[in-house]
TORVEXLO-277714 format. One line per field, with one value per residue (C-alpha): residue number from 1; residue in one letter; x, y, z. Coordinates in steps of 0.5 Angstrom, whole numbers, plus 500, padded with zeros to 3 digits. Each point is the difference from the previous one (the first is absolute). Layout:
! residues N
nr	[NUM; ...] .
rest	[A; ...] .
X	[X; ...] .
Y	[Y; ...] .
Z	[Z; ...] .
END
This chain:
! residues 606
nr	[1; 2; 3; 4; 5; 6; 7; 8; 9; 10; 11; 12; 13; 14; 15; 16; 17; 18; 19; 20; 21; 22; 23; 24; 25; 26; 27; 28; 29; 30; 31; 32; 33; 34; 35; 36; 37; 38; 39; 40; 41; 42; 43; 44; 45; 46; 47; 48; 49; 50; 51; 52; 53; 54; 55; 56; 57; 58; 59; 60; 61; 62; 63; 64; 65; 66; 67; 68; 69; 70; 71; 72; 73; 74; 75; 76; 77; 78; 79; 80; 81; 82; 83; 84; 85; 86; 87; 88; 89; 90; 91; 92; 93; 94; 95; 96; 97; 98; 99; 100; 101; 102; 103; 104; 105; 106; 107; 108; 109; 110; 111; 112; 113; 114; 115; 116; 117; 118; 119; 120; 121; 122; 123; 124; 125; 126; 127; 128; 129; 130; 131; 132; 133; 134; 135; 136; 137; 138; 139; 140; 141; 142; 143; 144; 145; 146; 147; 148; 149; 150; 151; 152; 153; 154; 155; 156; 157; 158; 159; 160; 161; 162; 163; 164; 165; 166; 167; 168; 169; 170; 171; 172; 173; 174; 175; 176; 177; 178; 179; 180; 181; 182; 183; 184; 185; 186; 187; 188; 189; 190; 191; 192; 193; 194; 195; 196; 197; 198; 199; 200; 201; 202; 203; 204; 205; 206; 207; 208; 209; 210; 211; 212; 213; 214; 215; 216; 217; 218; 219; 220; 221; 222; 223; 224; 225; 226; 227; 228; 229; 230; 231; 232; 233; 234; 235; 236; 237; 238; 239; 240; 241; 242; 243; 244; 245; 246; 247; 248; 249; 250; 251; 252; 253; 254; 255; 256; 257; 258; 259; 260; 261; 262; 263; 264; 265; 266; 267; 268; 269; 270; 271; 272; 273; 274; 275; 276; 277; 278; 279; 280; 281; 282; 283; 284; 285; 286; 287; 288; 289; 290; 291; 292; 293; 294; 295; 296; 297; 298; 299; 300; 301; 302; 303; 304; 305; 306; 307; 308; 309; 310; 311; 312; 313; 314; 315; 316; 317; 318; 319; 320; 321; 322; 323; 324; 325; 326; 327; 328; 329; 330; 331; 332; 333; 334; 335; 336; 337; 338; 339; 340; 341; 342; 343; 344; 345; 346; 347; 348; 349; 350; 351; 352; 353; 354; 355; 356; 357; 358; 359; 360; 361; 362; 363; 364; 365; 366; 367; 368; 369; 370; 371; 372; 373; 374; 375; 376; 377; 378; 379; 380; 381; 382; 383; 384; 385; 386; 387; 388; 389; 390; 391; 392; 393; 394; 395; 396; 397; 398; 399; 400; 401; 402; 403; 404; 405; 406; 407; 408; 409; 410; 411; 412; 413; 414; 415; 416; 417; 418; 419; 420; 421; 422; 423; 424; 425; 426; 427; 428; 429; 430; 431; 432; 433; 434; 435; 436; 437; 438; 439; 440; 441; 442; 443; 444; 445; 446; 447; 448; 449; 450; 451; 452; 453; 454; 455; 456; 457; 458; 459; 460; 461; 462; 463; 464; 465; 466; 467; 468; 469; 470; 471; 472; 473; 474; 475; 476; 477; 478; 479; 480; 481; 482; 483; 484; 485; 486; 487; 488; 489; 490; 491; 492; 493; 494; 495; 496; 497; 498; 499; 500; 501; 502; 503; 504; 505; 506; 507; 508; 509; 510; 511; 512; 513; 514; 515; 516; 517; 518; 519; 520; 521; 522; 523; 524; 525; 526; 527; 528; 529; 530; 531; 532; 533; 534; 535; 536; 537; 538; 539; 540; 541; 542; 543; 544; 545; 546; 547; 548; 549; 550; 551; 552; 553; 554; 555; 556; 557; 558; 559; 560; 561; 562; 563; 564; 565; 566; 567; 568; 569; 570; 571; 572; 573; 574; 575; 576; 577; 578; 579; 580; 581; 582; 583; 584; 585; 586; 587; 588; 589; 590; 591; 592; 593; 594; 595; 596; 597; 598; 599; 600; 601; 602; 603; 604; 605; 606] .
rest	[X; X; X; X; X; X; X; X; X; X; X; X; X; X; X; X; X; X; X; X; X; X; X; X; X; X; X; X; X; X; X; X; X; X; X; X; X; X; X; X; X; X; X; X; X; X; X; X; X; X; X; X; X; X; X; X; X; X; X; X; X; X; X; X; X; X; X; X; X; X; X; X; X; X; X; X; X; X; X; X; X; X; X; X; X; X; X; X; X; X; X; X; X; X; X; X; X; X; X; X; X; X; X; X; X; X; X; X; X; X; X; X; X; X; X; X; X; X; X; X; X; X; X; X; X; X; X; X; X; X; X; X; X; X; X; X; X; X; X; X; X; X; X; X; X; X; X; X; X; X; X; X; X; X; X; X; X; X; X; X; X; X; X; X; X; X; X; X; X; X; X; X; X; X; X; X; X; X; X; X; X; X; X; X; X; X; X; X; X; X; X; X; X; X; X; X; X; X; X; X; X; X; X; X; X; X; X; X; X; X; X; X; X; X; X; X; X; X; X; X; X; X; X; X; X; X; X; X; X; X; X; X; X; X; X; X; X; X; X; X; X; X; X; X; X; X; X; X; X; X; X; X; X; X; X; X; X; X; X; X; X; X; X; X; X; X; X; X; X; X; X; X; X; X; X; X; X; X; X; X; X; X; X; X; X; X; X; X; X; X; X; X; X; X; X; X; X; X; X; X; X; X; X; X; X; X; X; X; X; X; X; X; X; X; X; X; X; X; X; X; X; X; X; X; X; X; X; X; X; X; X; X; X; X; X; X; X; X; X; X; X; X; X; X; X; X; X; X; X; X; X; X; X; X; X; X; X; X; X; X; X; X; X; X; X; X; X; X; X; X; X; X; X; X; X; X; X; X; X; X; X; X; X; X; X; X; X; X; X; X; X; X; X; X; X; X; X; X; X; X; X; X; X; X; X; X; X; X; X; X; X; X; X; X; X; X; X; X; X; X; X; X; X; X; X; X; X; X; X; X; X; X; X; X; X; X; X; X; X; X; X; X; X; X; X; X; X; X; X; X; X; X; X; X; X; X; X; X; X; X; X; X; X; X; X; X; X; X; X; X; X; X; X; X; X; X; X; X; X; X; X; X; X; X; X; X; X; X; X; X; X; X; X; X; X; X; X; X; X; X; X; X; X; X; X; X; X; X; X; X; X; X; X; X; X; X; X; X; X; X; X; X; X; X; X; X; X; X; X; X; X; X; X; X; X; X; X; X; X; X; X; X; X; X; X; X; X; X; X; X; X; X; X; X; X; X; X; X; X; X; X; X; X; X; X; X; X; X; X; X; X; X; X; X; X; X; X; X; X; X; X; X; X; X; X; X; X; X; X; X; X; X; X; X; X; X; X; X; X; X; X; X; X; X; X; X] .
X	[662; 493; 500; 495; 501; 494; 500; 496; 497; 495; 499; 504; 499; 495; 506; 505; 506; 497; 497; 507; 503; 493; 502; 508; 498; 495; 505; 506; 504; 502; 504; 497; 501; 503; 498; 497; 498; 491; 501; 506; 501; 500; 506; 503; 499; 494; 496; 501; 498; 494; 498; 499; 504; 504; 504; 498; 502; 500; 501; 498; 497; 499; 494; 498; 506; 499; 504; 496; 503; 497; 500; 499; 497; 499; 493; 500; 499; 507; 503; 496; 506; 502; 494; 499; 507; 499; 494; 504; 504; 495; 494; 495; 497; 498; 496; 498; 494; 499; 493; 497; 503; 500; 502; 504; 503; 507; 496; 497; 507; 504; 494; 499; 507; 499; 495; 503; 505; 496; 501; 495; 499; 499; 496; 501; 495; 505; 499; 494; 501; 499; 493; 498; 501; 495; 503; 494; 498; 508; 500; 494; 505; 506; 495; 497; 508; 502; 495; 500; 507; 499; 501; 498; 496; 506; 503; 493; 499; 506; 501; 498; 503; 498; 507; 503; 508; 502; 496; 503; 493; 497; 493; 496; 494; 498; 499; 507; 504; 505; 506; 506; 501; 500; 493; 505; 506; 495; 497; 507; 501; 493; 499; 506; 503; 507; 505; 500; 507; 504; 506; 504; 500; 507; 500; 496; 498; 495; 503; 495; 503; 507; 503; 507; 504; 506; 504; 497; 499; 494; 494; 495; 494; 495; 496; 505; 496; 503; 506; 504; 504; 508; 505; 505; 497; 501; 495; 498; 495; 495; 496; 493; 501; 505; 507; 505; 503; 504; 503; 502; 500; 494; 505; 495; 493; 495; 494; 496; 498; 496; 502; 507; 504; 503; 507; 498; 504; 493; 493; 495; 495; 494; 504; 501; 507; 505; 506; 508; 505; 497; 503; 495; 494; 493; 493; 496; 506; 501; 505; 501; 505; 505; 496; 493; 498; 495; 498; 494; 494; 499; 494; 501; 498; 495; 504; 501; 495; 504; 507; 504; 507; 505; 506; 506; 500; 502; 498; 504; 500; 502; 506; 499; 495; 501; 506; 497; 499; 503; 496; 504; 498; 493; 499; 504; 495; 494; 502; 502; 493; 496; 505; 496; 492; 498; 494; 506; 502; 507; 502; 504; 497; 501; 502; 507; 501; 494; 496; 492; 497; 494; 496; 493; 499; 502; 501; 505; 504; 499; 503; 505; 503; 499; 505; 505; 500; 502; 505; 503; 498; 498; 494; 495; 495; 495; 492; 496; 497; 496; 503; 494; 499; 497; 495; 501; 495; 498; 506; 497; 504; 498; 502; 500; 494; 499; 494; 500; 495; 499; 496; 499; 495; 493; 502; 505; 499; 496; 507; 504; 497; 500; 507; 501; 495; 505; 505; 497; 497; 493; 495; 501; 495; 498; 497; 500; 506; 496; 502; 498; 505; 499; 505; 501; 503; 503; 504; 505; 506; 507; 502; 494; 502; 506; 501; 493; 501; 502; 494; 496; 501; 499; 494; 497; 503; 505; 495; 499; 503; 502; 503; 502; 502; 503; 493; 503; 500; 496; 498; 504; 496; 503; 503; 498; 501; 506; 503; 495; 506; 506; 507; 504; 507; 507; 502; 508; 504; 502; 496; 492; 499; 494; 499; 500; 495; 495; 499; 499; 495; 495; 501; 499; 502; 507; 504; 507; 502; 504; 507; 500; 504; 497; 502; 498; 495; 497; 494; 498; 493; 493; 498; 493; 498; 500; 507; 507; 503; 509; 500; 506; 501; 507; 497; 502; 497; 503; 504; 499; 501; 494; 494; 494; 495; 497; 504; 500; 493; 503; 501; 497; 501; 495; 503; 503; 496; 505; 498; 503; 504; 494; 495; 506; 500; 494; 500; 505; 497; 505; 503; 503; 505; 500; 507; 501; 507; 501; 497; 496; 494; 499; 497; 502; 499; 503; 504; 503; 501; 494; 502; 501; 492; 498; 503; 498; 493; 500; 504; 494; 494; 503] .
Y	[546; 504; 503; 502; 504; 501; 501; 497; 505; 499; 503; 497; 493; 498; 494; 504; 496; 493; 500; 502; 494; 496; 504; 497; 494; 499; 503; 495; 505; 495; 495; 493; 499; 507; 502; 507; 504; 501; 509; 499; 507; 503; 499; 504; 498; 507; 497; 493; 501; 506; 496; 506; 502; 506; 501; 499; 494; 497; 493; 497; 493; 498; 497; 498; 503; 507; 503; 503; 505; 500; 506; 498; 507; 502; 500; 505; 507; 503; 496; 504; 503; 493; 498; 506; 501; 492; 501; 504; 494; 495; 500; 496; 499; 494; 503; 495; 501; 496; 496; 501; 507; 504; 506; 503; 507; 498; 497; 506; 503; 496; 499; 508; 500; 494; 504; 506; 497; 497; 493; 495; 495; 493; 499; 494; 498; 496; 496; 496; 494; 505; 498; 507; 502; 504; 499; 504; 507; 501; 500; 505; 504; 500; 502; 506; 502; 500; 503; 506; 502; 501; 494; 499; 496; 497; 499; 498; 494; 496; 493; 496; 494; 496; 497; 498; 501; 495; 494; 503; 500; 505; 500; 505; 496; 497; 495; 498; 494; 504; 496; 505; 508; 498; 505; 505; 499; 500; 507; 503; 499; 502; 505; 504; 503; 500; 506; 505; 503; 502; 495; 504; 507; 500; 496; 504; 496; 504; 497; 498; 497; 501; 494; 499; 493; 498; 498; 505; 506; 504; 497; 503; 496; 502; 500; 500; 507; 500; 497; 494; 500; 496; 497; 506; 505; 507; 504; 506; 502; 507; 503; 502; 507; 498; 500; 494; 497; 496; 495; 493; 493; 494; 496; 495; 499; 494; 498; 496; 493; 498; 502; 500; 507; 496; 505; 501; 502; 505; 502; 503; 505; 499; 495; 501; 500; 501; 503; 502; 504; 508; 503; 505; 498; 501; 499; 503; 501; 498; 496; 500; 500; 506; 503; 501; 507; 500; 496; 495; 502; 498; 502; 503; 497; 502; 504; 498; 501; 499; 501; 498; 503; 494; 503; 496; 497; 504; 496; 498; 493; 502; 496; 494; 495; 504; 500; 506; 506; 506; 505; 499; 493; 502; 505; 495; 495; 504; 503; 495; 497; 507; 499; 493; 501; 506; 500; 502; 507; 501; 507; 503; 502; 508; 496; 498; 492; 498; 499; 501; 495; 500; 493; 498; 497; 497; 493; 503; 503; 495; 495; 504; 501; 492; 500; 505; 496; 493; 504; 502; 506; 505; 505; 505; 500; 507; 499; 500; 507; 501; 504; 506; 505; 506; 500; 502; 504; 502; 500; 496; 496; 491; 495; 492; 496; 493; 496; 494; 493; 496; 494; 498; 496; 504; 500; 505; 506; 503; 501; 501; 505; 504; 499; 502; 506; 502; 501; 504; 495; 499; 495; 500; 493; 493; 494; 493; 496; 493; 494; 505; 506; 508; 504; 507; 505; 507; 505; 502; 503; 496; 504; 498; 493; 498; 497; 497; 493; 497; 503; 498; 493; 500; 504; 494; 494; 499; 498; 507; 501; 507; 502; 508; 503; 507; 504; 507; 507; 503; 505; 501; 497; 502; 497; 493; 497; 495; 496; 501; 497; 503; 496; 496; 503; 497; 505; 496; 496; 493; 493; 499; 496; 496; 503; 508; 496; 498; 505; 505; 495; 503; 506; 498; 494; 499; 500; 497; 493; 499; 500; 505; 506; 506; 507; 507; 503; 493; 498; 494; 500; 503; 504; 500; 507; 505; 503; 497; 498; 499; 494; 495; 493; 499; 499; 495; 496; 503; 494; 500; 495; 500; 494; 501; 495; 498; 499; 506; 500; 496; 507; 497; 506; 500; 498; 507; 503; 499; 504; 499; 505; 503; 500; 504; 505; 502; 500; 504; 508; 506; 502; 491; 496; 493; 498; 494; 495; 494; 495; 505; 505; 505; 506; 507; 507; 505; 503; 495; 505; 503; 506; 501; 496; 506; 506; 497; 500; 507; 502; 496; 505; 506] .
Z	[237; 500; 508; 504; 507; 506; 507; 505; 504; 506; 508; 505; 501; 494; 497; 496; 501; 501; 494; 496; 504; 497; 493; 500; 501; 495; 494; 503; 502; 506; 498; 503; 507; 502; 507; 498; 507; 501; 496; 498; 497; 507; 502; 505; 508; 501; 494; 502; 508; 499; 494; 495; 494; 501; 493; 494; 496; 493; 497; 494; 497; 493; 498; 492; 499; 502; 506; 505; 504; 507; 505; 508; 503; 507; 503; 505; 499; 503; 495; 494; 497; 498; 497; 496; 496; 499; 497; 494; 498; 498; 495; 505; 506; 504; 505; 506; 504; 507; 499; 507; 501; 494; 498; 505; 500; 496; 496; 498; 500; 495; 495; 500; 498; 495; 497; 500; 495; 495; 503; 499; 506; 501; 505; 505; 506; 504; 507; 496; 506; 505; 504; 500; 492; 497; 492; 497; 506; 498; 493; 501; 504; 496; 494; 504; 502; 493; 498; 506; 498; 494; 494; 495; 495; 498; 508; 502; 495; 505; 498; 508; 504; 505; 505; 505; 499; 507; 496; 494; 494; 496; 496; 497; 504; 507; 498; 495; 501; 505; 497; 499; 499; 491; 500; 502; 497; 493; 502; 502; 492; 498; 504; 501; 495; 497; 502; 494; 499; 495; 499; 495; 505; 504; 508; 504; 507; 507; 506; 504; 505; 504; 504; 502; 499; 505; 493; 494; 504; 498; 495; 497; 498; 495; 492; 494; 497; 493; 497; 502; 506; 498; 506; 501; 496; 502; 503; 503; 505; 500; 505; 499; 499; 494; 505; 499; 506; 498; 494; 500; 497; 502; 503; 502; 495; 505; 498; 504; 500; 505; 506; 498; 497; 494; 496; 493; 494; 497; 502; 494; 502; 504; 505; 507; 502; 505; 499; 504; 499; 501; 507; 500; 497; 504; 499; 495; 497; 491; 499; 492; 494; 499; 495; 503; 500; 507; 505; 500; 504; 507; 504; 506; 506; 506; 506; 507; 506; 506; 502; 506; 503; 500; 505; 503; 506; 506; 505; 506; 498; 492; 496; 504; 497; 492; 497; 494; 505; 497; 496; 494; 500; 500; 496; 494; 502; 499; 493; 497; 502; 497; 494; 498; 504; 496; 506; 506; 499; 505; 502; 506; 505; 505; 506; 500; 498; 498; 494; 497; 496; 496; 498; 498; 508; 507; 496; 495; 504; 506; 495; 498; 508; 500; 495; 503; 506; 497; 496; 507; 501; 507; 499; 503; 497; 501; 500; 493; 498; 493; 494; 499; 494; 498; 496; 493; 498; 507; 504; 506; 504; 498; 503; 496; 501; 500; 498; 505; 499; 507; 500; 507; 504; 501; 508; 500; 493; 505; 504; 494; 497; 506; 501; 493; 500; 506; 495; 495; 496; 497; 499; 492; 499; 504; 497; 503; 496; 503; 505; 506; 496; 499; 495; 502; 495; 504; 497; 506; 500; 499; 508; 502; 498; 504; 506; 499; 496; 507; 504; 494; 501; 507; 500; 495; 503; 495; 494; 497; 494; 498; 493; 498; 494; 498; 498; 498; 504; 504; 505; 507; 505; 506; 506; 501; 507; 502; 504; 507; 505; 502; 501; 505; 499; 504; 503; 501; 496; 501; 501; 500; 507; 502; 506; 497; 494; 504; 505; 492; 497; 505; 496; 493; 495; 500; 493; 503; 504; 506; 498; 493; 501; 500; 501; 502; 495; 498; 501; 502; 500; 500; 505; 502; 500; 495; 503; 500; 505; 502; 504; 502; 497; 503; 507; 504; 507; 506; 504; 508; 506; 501; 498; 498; 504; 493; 493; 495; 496; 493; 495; 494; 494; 494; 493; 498; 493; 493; 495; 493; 496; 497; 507; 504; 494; 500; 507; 502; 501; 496; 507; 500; 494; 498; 502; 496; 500; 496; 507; 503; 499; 506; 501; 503; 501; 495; 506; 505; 506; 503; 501; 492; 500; 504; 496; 493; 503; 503; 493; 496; 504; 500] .
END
């Protein structure tokens, strides 16, 4: 059977995984009447509830009798490494562009990778039924993209499609009978080309991708490079310097169908599979016959700019909500995930008990913690700081720099560039987007970055949007401003009251409701000030004999803030821990005694 393989790569939210929903259906991958979920390749609970894909997924359809391997990548750009080591496993790429937003920084990601390796997009300009669609300004700016990253004559005569993946239709003009998806499905075959392997060389496969199933152990995904690939045969596997690290047998060959992993008896070259049976296999390991010589070639993928410390939980309420609290159990944890996201780098860290880990950004390694969490974990979790370099050629100390596109109502650019001019950033470009709209381009500093996504959308009344995309090195910039207002810190361990509540809120916004347990180095609010302040939560009302001529006025408490996970970590300060459990996120100061606070202040400015 003839195959083709493409991705399907876009920015965040622009209808990847809808319009695959769209794709199975139309190819009969789904039996009649089978009641499929609305995206149906998210499947995990965080893809489902934050309605964005995290892992990369691949499933497949046949049409005019050729099968179409399809990959399902991530759309924002912390999820990179994903999408770069998915492109070196297919022959074409579906690149999906928003009709009304157009091209937007992990847009401009994924096609310059696309490009990169000699890929040559389809283009489809979705959301054609949105109200603000401008189909034809969008295909100018996908030409000036291609052309500004460098493509070629061949890359830039793109074949483009106008769709909308939720009505399921496609066409090459406006004006189509916007029935179903077949203009698609026919340019796939006309457009992509078939893979160009050597059947007859021995079995010889890149993983791509690790993920670990409750009955099959580990299964590695990826493209049959050469050979064939037979159920039980033996196999080794090699590193990319050459090593092998271990030899076995393909226990289990799936091929996928549909959403299903179906068993197969044999896979041919340019097929993309999924294998089981390798205890210590990993991504971007080779997978091949005993007789090859060398390992296949994988590109290497961009380093991580940001790293967190990950620590045990060794507050005074620590092992009563988790049941995993150990730093054996974490540190397990976190390098088997580093074994299958190449973009998480795991190291023990100086301090006793506690880890570093590097990633791409504050949402990856947030939907990390959100993971550990569910799986029962407890946690301390340290502020983010940025990985700098020296300067190769000059020596000078860099720090990781991102391009960052807002769209935002006229109103409030003026306090957004000011507020972003504060953190080092610069005005790159600002032009009217349309409907009352301005898009400001910065390049700032990835420091400068966090913890500013929540003031940004009060500051715009919630309707800016704000897309950022890792743009290289650059120079340091220097110390940029942080959190203005001190903390409110429980200076007791016990219960919150009502009482002792009301009488704190006048000195800042409270972030606990009566009846939580608190504890001595936890805080409990925001204190007003710059400077921090101890204070007692635990404070009851004294009970005399004597009434008061009028009732006690009615003690109404403001509703306290609840940030997220990714809000109380960008929060935090370097001297505060995120402590999160399975049912709560709390946060405190690194040392819980004051005295302690004290001393390591002193420490710190001397």
């Amino acid at each position: 059977m003839d195959i083709r393989n493409i991705a399907i790569i876009a920015h965040v939210d622009h209808g990847k995984t809808t319009l695959v929903d769209k794709l199975l259906s139309q190819s009969g991958s789904f039996r009649d009447h089978q009641h499929v979920a609305e995206r149906a390749l998210d499947r995990n609970d965080l893809e489902r509830e934050r309605g964005i894909t995290i892992l990369a997924k691949c499933t497949s359809v046949v049409w005019k009798g050729t099968r179409i391997n399809i990959v399902d990548t991530p759309g924002h750009a912390d999820f990179g490494g994903e999408v770069e080591r998915i492109l070196n496993m297919v022959d074409g790429a579906l690149v999906l562009v928003d009709s009304a937003e157009g091209v937007l920084p992990q847009t401009k990601f994924v096609v310059g990778k696309a490009l990169a390796r000699g890929l040559k997009p389809v283009v489809v300009v979705n959301k054609i039924d949105r109200g603000d669609a401008r189909p034809d300004e969008v295909h100018t700016e996908v030409f000036d993209l291609f052309a500004a990253l460098g493509a070629s004559d061949e890359q830039l005569d793109f074949p483009m499609l106008y769709a909308s993946g939720r009505q399921g239709w496609a066409d090459a003009t406006l004006d189509g009978p916007r029935q179903d998806l077949s203009a698609l499905f026919d340019l796939v075959l006309d457009h992509v080309p078939a893979p160009v392997v050597d059947a007859e060389a021995p079995f010889a496969m890149v993983a791509t991708i690790l993920d670990y199933d409750n009955f099959l152990g580990r299964v590695l995904t990826g493209r049959v490079e050469q050979g064939t690939a037979r159920l039980n045969m033996p196999v080794k596997v090699l590193r990319a310097d050459g090593s092998v690290v271990e030899t076995g047998r393909l226990t289990k060959l799936l091929s996928f169908r549909g959403l299903d992993r179906v068993p197969v008896e044999e896979a041919e070259a340019g097929d993309i599979i999924a294998v089981a049976g390798l205890t210590d296999a990993t991504v971007p390991d080779t997978v091949g016959a005993p007789e090859l010589a060398a390992p296949m070639q994988a590109s290497p993928v961009d380093p991580p700019t940001l790293a967190m410390t990950f620590r045990i939980n060794d507050g005074p309420l620590a092992g009563r909500e988790g049941k995993k609290v150990t730093s054996r159990q974490i540190r397990d944890r976190l390098y088997r995930e580093s074994e299958g996201n190449v973009a998480i780098r795991v190291s023990d860290s100086a301090e006793s008990e506690a880890f570093e880990v590097a990633g791409r950004g504050e949402l990856q390694l947030g939907v990390l913690i959100e993971q550990m969490r569910r799986e029962g974990f407890e946690l301390a979790i340290g502020r983010p700081r940025v990985l700098t370099r020296a300067n190769p050629e000059t020596g000078e100390r860099e720090e990781p720099m991102e391009e960052v596109l807002v769209d935002v109502d006229e109103p409030y650019s003026g306090v957004v560039v000011d507020k972003i001019s504060r953190r080092k950033g610069e005005l790159r470009d600002m032009r009217p987007s349309g409907g009352g709209k301005v898009r400001l381009t910065f390049h700032v500093p990835s420091r400068g970055l966090i913890g500013y996504h929540s003031e940004f959308l009060t500051d715009t009344r919630g309707t800016g949007v704000m897309n950022r995309l890792f743009a290289g090195y650059g120079p340091w910039k220097g110390p940029i401003e942080g959190r203005r207002n001190g903390s409110l810190i429980s200076n007791s361990d016990g219960v919150a009251v009502h009482y002792a509540l009301f009488y704190l809120q006048e000195r800042g916004t409270l972030f606990v409701d009566p009846g939580e347990k608190v504890y001595e180095g936890m805080i409990l609010g925001e204190h007003s000030r710059g400077s921090d302040l101890d204070v007692n939560p635990i404070k009851e009302k004294k009970l005399t004999n004597i009434r008061a001529a009028g009732k006690d006025d009615a003690m109404l408490l403001t509703p306290p803030r609840r940030m997220s996970l990714e809000q109380a970590i960008a929060y935090i300060e370097d001297d505060e821990l995120v402590e999160v459990t399975p049912t709560a996120i709390r946060l405190r100061k690194r040392h819980l005694d004051p005295h302690a606070r004290k001393r390591a202040e002193r420490t710190e400015a001397a």
